[in-house]
C-alpha positions as CSV (number, residue, x, y, z in Angstrom):
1,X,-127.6,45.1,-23.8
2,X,-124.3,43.9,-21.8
3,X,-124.0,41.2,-23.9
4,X,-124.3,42.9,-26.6
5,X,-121.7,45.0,-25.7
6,X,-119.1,42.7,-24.6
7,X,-119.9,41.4,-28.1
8,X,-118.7,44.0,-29.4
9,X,-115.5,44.6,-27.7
10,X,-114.7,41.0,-27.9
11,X,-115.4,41.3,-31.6
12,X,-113.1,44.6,-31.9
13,X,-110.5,43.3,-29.9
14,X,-110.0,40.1,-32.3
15,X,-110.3,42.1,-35.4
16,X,-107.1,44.4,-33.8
17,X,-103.4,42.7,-33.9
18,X,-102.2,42.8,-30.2
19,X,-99.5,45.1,-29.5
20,X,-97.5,41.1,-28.1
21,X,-94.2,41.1,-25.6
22,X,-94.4,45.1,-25.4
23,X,-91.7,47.0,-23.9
24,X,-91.6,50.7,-23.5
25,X,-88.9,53.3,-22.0
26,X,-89.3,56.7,-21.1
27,X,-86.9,59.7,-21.9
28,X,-86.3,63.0,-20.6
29,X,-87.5,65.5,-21.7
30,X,-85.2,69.0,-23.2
31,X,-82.3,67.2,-22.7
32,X,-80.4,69.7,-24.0
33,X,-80.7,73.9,-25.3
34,X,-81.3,72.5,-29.2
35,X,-84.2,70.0,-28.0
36,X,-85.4,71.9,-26.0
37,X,-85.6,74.2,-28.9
38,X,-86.9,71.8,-31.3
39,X,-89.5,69.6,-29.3
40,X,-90.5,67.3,-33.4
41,X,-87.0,66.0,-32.1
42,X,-87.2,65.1,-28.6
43,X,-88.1,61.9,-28.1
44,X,-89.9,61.3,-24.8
45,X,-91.1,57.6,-25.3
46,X,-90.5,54.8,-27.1
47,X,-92.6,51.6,-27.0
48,X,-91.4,48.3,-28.7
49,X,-93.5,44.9,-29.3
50,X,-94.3,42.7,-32.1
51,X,-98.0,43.1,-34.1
52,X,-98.2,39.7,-35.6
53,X,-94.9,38.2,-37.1
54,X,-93.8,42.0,-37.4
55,X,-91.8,44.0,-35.0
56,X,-93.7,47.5,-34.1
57,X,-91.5,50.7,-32.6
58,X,-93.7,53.2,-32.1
59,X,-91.7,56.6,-31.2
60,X,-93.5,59.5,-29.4
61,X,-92.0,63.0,-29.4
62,X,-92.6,66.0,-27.2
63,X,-94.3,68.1,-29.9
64,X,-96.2,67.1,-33.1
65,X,-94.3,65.6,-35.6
66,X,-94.3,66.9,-39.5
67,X,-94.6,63.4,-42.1
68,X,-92.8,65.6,-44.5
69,X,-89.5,65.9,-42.7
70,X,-87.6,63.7,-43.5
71,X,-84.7,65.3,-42.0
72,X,-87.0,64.5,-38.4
73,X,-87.6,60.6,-39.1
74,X,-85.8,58.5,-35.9
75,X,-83.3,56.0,-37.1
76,X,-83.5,52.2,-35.2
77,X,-79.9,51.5,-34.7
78,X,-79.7,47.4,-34.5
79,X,-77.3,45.5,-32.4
80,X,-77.0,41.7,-32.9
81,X,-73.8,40.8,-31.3
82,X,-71.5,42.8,-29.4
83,X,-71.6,44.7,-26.1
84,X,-74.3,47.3,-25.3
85,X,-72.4,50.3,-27.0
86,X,-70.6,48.8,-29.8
87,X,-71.8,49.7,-33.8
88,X,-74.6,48.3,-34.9
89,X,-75.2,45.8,-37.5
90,X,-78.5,47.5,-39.0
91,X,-80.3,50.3,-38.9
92,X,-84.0,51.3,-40.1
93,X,-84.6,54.5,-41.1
94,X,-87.4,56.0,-43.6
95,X,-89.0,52.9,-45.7
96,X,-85.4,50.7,-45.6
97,X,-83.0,48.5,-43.4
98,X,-79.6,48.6,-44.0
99,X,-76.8,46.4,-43.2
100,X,-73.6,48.5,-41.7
101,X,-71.1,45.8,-41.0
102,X,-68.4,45.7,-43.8
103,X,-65.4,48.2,-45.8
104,X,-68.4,49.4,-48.1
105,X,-71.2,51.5,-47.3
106,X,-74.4,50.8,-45.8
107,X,-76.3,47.9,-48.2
108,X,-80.0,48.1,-48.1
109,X,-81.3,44.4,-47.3
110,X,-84.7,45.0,-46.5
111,X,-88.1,47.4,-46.2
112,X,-90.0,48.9,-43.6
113,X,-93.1,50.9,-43.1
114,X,-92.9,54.4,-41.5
115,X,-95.9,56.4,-40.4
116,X,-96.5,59.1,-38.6
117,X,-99.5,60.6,-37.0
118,X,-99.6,63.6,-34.1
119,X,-96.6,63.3,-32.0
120,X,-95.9,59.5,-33.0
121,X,-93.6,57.7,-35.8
122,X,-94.1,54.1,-36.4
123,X,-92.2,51.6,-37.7
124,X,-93.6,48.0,-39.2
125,X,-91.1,45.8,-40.6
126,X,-90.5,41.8,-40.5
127,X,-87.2,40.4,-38.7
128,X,-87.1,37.7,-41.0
129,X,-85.7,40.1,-43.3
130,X,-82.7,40.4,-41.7
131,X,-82.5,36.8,-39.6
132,X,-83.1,39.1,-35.9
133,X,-83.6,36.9,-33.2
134,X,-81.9,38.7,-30.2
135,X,-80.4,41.9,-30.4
136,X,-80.3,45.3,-29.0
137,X,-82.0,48.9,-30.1
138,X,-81.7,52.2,-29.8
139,X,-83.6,55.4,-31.3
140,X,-81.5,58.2,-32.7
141,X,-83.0,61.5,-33.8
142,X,-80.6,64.3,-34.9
143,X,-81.0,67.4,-37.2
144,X,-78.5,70.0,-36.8
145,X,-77.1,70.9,-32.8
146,X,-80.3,69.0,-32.3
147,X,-79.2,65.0,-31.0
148,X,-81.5,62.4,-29.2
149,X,-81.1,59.3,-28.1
150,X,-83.0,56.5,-26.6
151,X,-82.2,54.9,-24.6
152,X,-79.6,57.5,-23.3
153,X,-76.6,55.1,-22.3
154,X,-77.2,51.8,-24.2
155,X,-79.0,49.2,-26.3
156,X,-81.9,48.0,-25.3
157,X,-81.8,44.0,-25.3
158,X,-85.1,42.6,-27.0
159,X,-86.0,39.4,-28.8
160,X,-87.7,39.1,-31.6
């Protein structure tokens, strides 16, 4: 019967893509009066890693989130080069990336995948798209009085 079992979870296990180079941050929690407020919007955690050749953000809020509000969806802010608060380059938001360097507006160069499922939105999308290799990140959620970001005081250096 053990060996049956470890069977199975070997078998389980290999049928799952691993969650590979993970990184995760923590963020407070009611920052502010308007999170506090409006808990979809606070984000408390945000875990980062790559599932395969794809990179994988998973972002957990304090309450449960709401698939149909758009309005609530975080926004991946992508620094390639730069210091650790200058504009970023790209940013990833709903089911595209855009490019923001440049006199016109934001150019959509690629797709992603958006989910969302209890108090968790997740992002799938494949760095190729956009040639990342090293770069920074940072989650932004906003609606209203209601601003969050993580993490609080710079990118987050990651390599793709």
């Amino acid at each position: 019967q053990l060996r049956t079992a470890t069977l199975c979870v070997l078998a389980a296990t290999a049928a799952t893509p691993a969650f590979a180079n993970p990184q995760m941050i923590r963020d407070d929690r009611s920052e502010t009066k308007a999170l506090k407020n409006n808990g979809r919007l606070d984000i408390v955690r945000v875990s980062v890693g790559h599932e395969g050749e794809l990179l994988k953000y998973v972002v957990t809020r304090r309450k449960r989130v709401r698939a149909n509000r758009s309005k609530e969806r975080p926004l991946i802010s992508l620094n390639v080069r730069g210091g650790s608060r200058s504009d970023p380059e790209f940013l990833v938001y709903g089911s595209a990336i855009f490019k923001t360097r440049g006199k016109k507006d934001p150019k959509r160069v690629g797709s992603a995948d958006l989910s969302a499922s209890g108090r968790r939105w997740t992002y799938l999308f494949d760095p190729a798209q956009i040639n990342l290799k090293r770069y920074g990140w940072a989650i932004i959620a906003t609606n209203g009085r209601a601003v969050d970001v993580a993490p609080a005081s710079r990118y987050k250096n990651h390599k793709a």
